[in-house]
Backbone as a ProteinNet text record, in pm:
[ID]
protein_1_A
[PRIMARY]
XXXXXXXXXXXXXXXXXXXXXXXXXXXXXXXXXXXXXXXXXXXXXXXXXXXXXXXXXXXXXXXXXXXXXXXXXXXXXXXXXXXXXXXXXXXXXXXXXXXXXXXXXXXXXXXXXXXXXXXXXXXXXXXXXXXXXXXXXXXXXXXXXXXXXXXXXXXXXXXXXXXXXXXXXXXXXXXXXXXXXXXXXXXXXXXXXXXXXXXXXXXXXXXXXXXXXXXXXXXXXXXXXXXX
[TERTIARY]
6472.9	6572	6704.6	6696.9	6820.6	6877.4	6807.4	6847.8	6935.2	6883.1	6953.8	7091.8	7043.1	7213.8	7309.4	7266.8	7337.5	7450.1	7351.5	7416.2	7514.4	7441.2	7579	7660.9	7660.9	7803.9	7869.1	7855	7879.7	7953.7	7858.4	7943.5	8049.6	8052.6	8178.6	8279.3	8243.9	8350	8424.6	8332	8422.3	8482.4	8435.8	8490.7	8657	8614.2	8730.4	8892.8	8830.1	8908.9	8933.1	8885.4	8910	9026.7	8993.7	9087.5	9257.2	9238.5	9331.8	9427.9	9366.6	9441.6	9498	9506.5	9537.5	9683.7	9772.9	9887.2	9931.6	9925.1	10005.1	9866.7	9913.5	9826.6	9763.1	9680.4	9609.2	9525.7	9553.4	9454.6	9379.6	9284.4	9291.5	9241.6	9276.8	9243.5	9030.6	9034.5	8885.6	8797	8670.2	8605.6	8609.4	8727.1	8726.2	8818.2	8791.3	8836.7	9003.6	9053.9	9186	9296.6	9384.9	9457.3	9606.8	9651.3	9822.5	9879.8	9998.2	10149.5	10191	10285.8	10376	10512.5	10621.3	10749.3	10775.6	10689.2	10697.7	10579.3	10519.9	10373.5	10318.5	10379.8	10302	10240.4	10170.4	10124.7	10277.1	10361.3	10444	10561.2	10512.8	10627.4	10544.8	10634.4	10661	10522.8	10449.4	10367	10456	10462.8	10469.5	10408.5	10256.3	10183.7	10005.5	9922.8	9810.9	9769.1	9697.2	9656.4	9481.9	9441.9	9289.7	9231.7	9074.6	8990.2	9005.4	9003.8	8979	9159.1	9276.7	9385.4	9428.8	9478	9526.4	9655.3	9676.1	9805.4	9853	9977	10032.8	10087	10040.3	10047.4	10181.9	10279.5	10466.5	10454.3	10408	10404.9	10320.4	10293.2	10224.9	10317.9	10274	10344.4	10310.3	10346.1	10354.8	10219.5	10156.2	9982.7	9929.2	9934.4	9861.2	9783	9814.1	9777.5	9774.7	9903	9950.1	10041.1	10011.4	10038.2	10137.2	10274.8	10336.2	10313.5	10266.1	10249.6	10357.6	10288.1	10353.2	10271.6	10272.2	10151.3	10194.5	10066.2	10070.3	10131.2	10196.7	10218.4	10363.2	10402.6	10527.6	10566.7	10652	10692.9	10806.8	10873.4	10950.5	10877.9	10798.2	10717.6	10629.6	10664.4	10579.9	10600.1	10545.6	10514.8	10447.2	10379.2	10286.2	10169.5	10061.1	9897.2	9876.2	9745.2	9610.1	9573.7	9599.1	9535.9	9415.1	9339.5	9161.2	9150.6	9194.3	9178.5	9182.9	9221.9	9251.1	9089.2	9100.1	8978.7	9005.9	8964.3	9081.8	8950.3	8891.2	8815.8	8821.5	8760	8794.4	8662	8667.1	8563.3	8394.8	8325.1	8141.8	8191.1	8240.2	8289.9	8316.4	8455.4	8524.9	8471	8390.5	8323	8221.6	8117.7	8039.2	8073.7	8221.6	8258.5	8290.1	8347	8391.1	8246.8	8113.3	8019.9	7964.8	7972.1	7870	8013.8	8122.2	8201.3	8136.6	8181	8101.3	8003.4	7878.6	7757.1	7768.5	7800.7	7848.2	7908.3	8034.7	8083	7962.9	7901.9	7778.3	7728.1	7690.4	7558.1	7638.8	7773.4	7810.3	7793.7	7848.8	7831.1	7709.7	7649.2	7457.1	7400.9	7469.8	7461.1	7529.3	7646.9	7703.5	7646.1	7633.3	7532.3	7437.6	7337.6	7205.4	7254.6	7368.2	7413.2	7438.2	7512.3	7541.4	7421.9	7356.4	7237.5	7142.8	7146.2	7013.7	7067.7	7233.9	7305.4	7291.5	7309.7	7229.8	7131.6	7043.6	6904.5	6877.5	6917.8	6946.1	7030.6	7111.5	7194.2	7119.3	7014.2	6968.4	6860.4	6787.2	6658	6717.1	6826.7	6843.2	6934.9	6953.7	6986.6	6844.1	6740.8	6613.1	6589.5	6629.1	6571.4	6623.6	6757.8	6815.8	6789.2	6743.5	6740.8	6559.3	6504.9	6363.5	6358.7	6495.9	6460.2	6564.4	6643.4	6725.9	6612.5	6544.5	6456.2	6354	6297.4	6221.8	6320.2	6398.7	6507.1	6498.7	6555.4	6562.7	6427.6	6311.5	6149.5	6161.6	6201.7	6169.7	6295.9	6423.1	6510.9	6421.1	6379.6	6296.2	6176.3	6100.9	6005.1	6071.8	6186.6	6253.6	6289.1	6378.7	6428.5	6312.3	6179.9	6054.2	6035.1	6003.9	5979	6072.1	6216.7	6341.6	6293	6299.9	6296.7	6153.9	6070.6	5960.4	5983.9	6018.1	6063.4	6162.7	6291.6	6373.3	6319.7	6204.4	6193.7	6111.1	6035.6	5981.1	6090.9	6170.7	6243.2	6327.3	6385.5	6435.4	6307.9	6186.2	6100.1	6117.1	6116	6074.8	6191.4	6345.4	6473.7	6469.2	6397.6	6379.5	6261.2	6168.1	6110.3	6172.6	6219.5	6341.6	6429.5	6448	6573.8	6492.3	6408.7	6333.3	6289.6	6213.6	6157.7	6294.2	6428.4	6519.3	6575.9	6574.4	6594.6	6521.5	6341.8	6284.5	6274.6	6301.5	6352	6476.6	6562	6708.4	6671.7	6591.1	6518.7	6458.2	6360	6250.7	6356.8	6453.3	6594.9	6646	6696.3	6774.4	6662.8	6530.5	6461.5	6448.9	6435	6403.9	6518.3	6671.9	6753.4	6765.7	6688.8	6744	6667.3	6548.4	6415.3	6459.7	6549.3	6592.6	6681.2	6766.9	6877.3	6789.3	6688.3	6613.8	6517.9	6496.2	6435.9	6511.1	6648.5	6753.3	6782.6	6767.8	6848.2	6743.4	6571	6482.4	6492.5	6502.5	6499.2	6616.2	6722.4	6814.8	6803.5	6730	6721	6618.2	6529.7	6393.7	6486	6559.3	6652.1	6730.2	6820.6	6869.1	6744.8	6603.1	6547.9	6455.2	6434.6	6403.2	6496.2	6657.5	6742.3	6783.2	6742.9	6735.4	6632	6486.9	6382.4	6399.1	6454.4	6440.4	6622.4	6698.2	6815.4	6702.2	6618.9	6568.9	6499.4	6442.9	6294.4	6381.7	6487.6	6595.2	6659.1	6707.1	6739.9	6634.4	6483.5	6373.7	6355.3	6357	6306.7	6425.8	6563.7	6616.6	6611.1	6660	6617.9	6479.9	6391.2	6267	6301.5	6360.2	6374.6	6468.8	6538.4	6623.2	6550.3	6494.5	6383	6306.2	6214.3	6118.6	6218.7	6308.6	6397.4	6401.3	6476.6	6495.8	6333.4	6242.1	6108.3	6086.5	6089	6077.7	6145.6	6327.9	6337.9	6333.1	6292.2	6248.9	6133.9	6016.7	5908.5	5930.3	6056.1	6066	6132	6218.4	6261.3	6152.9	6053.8	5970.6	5889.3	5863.1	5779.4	5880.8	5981	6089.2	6071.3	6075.6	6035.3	5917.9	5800.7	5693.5	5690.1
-1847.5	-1746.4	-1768	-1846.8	-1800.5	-1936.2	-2041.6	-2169.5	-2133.4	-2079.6	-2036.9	-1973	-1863.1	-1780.6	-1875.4	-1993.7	-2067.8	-2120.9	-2165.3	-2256.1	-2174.2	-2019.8	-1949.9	-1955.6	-1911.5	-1919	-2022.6	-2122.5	-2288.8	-2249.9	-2223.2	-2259.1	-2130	-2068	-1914.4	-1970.7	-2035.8	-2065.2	-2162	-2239.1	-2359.2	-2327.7	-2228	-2173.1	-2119.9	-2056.9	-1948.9	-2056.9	-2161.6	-2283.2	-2345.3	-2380.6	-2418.6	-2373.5	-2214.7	-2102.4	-2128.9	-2149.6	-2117.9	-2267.9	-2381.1	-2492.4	-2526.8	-2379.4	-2447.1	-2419.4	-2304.4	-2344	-2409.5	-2472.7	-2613.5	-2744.2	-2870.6	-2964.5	-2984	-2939	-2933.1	-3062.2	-3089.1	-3179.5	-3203.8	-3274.6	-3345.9	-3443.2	-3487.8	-3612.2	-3606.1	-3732.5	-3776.2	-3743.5	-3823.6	-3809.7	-3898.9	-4002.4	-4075.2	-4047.5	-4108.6	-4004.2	-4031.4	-4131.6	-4112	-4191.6	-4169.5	-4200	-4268.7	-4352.4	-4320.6	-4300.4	-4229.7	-4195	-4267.4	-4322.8	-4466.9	-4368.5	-4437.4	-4347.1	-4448.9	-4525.7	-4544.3	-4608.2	-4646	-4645.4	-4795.8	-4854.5	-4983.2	-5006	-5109.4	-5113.2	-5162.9	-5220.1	-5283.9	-5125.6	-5043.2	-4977.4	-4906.6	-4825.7	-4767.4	-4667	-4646.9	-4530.5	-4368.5	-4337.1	-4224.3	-4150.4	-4116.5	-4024.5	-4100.2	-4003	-4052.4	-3925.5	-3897	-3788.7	-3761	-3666.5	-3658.9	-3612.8	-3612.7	-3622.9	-3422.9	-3381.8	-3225.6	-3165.6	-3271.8	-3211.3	-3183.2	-3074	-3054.1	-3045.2	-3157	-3171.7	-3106.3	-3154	-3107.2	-3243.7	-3261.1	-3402.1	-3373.6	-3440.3	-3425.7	-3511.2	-3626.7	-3718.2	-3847.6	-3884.5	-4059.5	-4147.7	-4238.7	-4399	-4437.6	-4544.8	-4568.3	-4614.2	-4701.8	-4745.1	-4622	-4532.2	-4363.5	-4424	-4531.9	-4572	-4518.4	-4465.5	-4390.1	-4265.3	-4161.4	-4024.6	-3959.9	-3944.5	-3849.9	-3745.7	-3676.8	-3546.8	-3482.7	-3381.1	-3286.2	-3224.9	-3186.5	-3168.2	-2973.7	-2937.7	-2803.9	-2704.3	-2642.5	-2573.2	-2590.3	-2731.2	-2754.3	-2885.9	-2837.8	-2874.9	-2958.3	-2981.6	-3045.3	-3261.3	-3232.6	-3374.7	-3376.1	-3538.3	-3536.8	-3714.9	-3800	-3945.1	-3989.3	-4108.1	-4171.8	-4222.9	-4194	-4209.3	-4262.8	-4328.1	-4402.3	-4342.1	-4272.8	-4154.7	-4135.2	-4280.9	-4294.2	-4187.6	-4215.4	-4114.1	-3970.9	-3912.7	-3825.8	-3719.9	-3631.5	-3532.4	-3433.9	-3338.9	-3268.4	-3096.6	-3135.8	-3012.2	-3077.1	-2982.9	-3003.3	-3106	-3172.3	-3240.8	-3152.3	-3242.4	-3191.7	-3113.9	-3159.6	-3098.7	-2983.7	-2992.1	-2856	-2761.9	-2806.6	-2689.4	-2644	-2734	-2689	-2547.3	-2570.8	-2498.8	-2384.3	-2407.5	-2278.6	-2177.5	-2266.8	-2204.8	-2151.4	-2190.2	-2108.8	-1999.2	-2037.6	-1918.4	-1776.8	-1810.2	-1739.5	-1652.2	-1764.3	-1683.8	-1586	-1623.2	-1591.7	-1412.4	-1427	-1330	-1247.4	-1310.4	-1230.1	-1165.7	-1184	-1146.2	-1066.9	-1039.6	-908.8	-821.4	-856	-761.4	-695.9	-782	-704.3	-651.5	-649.8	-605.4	-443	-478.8	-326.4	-238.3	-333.3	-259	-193.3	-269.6	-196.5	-105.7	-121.4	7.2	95.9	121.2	265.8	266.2	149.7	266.8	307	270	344.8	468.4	480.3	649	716.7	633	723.2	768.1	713.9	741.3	822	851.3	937.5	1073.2	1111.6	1168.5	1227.8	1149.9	1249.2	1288.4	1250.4	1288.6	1463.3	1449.5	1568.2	1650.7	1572.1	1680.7	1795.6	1659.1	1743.2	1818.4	1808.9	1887.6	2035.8	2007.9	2143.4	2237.9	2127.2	2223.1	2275.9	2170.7	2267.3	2382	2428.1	2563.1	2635.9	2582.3	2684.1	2762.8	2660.9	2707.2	2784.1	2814.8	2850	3006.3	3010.5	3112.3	3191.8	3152.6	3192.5	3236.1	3176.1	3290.7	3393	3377.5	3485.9	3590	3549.4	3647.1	3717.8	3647.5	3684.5	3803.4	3756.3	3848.1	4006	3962.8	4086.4	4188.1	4143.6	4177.3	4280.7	4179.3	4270.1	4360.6	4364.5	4521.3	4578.3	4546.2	4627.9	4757.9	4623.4	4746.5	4801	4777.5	4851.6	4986.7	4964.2	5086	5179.7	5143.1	5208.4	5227.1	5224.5	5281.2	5374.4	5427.1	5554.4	5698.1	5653.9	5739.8	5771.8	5646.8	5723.3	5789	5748.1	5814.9	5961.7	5994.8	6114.3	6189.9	6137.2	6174.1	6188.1	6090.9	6179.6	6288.9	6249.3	6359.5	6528.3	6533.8	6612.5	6687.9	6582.4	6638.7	6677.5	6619.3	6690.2	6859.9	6845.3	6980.2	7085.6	7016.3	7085.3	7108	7068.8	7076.2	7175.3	7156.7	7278.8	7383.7	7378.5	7517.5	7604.9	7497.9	7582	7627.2	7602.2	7570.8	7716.5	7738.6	7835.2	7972.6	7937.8	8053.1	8094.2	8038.3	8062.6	8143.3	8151	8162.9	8300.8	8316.1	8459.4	8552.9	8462.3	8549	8596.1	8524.3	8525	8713.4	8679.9	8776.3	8886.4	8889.6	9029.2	9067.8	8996	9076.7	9121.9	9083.5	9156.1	9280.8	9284.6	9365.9	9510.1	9450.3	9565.8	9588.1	9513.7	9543.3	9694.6	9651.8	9766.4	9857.5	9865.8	9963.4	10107	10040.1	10092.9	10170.6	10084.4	10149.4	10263.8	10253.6	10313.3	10442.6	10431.6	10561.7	10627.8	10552.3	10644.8	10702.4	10616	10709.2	10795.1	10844.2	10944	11012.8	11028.6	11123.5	11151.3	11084.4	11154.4	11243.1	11196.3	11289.7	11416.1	11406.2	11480.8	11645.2	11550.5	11656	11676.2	11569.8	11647.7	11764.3	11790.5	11885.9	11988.3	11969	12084.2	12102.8	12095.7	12175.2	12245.1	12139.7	12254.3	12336.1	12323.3	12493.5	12589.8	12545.8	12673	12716.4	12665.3	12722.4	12755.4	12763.3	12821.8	12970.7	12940.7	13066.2	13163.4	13104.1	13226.1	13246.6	13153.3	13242.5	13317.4	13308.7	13401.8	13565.3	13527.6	13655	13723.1	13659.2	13766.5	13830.7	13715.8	13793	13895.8	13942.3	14024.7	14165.3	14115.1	14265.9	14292.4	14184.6	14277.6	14356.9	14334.1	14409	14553.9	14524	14655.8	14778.4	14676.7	14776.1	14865.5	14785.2	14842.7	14955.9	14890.5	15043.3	15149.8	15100.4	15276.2	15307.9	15265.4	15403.2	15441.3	15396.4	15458.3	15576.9
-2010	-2050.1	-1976.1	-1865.5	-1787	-1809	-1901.8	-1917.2	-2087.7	-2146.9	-2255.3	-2220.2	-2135.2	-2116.9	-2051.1	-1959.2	-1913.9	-2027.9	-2165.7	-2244	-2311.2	-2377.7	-2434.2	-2353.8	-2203.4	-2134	-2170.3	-2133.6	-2164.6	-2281.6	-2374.2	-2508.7	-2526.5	-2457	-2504.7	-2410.7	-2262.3	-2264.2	-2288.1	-2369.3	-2429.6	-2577.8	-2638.7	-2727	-2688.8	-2567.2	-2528.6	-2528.5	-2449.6	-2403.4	-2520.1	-2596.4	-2753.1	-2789.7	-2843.1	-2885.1	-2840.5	-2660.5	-2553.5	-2652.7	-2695.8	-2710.7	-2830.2	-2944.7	-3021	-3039.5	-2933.9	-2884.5	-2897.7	-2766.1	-2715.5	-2713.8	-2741.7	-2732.2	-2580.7	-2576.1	-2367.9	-2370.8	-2289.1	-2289.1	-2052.1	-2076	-1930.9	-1839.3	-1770.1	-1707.9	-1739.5	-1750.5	-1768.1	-1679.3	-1656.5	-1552.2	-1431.3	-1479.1	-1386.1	-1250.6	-1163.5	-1013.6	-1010.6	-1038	-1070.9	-1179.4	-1269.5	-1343.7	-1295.3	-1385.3	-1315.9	-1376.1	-1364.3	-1504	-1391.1	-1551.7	-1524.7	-1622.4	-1570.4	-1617.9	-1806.2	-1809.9	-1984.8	-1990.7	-2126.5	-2258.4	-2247.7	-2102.7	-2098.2	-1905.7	-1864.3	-1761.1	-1704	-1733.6	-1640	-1634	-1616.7	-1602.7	-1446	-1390.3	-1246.4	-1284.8	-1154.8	-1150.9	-1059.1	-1142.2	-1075.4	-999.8	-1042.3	-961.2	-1019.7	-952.8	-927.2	-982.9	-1111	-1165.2	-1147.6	-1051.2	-1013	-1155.3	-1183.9	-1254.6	-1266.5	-1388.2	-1385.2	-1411.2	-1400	-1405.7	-1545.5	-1524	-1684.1	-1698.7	-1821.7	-1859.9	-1996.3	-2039.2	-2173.4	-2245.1	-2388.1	-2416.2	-2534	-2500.2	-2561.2	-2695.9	-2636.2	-2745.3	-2715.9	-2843.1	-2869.3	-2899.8	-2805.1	-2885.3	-2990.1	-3034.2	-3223.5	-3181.2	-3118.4	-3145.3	-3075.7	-3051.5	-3009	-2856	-2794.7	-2682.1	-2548.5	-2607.9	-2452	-2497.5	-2423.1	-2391.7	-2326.2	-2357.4	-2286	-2229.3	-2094.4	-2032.2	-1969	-1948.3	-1859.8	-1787.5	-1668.6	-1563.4	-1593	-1600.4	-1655.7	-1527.1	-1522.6	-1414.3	-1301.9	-1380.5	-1300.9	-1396.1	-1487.6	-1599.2	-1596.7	-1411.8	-1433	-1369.6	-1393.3	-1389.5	-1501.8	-1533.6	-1687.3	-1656.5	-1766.8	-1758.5	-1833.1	-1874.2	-1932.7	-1893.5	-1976.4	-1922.8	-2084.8	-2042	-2129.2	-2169	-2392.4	-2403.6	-2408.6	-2364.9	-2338.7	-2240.2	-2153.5	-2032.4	-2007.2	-2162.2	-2148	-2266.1	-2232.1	-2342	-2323.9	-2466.7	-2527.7	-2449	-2391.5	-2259.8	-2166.6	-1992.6	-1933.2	-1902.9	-1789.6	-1740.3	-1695	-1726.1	-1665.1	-1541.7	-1477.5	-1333.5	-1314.2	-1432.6	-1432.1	-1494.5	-1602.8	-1696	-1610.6	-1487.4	-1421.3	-1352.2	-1275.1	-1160.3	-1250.5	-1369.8	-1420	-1521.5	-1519.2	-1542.5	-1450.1	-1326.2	-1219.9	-1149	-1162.5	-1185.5	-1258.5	-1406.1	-1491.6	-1448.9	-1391.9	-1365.6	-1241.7	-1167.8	-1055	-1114.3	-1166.6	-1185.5	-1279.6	-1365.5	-1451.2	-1338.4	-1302	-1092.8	-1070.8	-1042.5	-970.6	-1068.1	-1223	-1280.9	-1314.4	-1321.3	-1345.5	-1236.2	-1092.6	-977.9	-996.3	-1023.7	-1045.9	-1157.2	-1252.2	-1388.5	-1313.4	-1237.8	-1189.2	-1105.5	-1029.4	-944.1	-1067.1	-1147	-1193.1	-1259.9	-1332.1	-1403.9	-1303.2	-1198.9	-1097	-1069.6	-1041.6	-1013.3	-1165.4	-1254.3	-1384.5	-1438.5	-1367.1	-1369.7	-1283.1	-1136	-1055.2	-1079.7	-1175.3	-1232.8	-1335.5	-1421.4	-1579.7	-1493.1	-1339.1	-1284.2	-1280.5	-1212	-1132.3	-1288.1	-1339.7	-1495.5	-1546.4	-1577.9	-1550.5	-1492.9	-1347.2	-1294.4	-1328.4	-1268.5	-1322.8	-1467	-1605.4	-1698	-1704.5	-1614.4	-1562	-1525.7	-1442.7	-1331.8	-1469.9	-1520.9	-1609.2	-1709.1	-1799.7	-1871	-1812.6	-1679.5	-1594.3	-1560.6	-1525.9	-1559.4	-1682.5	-1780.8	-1912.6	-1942	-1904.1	-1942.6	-1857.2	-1760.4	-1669.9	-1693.4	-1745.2	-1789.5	-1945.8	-1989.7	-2157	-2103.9	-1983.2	-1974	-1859.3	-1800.6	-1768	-1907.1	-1960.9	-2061.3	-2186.3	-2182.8	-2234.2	-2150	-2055.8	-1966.8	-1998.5	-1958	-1989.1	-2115.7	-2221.5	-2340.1	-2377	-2302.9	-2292	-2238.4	-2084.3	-1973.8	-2095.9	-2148.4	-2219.2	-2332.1	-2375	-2484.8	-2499.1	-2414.3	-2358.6	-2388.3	-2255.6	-2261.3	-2424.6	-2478.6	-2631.3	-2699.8	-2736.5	-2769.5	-2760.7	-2636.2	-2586.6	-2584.7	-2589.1	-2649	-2773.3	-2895.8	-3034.1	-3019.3	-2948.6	-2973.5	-2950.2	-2840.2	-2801.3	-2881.2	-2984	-3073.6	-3184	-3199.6	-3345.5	-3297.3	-3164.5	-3146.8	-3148.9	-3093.5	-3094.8	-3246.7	-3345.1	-3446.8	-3510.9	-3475	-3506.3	-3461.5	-3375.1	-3298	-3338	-3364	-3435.9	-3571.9	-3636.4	-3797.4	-3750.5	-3691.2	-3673	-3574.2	-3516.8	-3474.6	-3595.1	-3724.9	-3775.3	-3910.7	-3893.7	-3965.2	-3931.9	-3768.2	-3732	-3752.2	-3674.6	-3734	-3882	-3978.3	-4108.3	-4153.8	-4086.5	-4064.2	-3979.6	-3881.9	-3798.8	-3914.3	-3976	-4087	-4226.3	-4217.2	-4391.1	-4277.3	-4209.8	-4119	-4108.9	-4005.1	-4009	-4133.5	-4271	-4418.4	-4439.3	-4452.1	-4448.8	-4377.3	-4264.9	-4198.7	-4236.5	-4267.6	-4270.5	-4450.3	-4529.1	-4662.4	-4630	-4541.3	-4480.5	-4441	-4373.1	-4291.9	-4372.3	-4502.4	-4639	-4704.4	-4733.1	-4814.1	-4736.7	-4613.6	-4530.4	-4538.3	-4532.6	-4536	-4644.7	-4776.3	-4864.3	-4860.1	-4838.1	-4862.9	-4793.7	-4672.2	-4608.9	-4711.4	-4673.9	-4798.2	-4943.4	-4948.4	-5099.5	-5042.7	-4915.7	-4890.3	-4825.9	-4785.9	-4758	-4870	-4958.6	-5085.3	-5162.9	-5123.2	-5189.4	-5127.5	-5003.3	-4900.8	-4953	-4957.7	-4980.1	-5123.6	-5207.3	-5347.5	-5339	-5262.5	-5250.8	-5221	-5105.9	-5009.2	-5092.9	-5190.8	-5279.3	-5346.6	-5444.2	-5496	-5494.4	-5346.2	-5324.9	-5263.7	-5228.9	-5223.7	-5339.2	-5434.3	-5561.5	-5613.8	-5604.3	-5606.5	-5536.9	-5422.5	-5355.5	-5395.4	-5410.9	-5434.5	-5586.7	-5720.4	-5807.2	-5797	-5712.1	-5687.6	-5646.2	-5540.8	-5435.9	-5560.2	-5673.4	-5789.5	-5874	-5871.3	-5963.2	-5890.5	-5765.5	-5696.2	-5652.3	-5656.3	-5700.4	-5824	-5936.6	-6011.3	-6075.6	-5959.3	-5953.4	-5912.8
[MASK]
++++++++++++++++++++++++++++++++++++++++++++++++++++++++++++++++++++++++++++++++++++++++++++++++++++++++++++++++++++++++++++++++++++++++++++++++++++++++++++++++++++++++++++++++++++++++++++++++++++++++++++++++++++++++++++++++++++

């Protein structure tokens, strides 16, 4: 596995480097340990410099047989010359691609180093998330089973507050019944007391038209035994 990821690296970053060249023509010194630029496209001309294995140049132009290579040394543009475009390949050397693969890996390792650091603090982080929505939910029953007593305890008392109001209701019901009952009461009584004082004016107008009567009875009698 780690021989495979080796090779994608390899190949992404020779892709990457690919990409990087289709700019400018890049090119760079071979594998061989050193080159020479000569100031023109044949051996009898002047060497200028001694170009190491891994250097990367910029290629200006070809001679008419494509033999030899005009450069420019990448990075300081005011030196440039002629090289063997044998010598030259259009990536960098085994060397360089090595150093810049275990680069690569290298930099992969910290990063899968730091990866495993935050996911272990993330894994450390959703532990204690858990945890917390353990005691929340552990909370929330025990707020649920407060809350049942609550309206258990309070519902006694409304109970016994309607009951309250009903008896009070019947009670005003069974008041307004009696008052209704003291006023047909006093209504009788009071017809009870006209027709006693009538009876009674009727039994006093009979006693006296009695009492005249039996008067005039009397003295026609006393007439008649005078003129006996």
């Amino acid at each position: 596995m780690k021989k495979h990821l080796k090779i994608n690296i390899l190949l992404a970053c020779l892709l990457m480097i690919n990409t990087q060249l289709f700019a400018k023509n890049i090119q760079y010194v071979s594998d061989e340990l050193t080159i020479p630029m000569r100031t023109g496209p044949t051996t009898s001309n002047k060497i200028l410099k001694f170009l190491t294995s891994g250097m990367k140049v910029e290629v200006l132009e070809l001679s008419d047989d494509k033999n030899y290579s005009r450069i420019m040394l990448a990075g300081d543009e005011s030196k440039s010359g002629w090289v063997e475009t044998r010598s030259l390949m259009s990536q960098p050397s085994a060397r360089e691609q090595l150093v810049a693969v275990n680069q690569s890996n290298e930099a992969l390792k910290d990063k899968q180093g730091t990866m495993k650091a935050e996911l272990s603090a993330l894994q450390k982080k959703n532990d204690e998330l858990q945890e917390a929505q353990s005691q929340l939910e552990k909370k929330y029953m025990d707020l649920q089973n407060t809350l049942a007593r609550l309206r258990a305890d309070v519902a006694e008392p409304i109970r016994i507050a309607d009951e309250n109001e009903q008896l009070k209701q019947q009670l005003h019901h069974e008041q307004n019944k009696n008052i209704d009952l003291v006023k047909k009461s006093a209504f009788l009584e009071d017809q009870n007391t006209k027709q006693w004082f009538m009876i009674g004016a009727g039994v006093s107008m009979g006693s006296l038209i009695l009492g005249l009567l039996i008067t005039r009875i009397r003295w026609k009698r006393r007439d008649s035994w005078g003129y006996r």
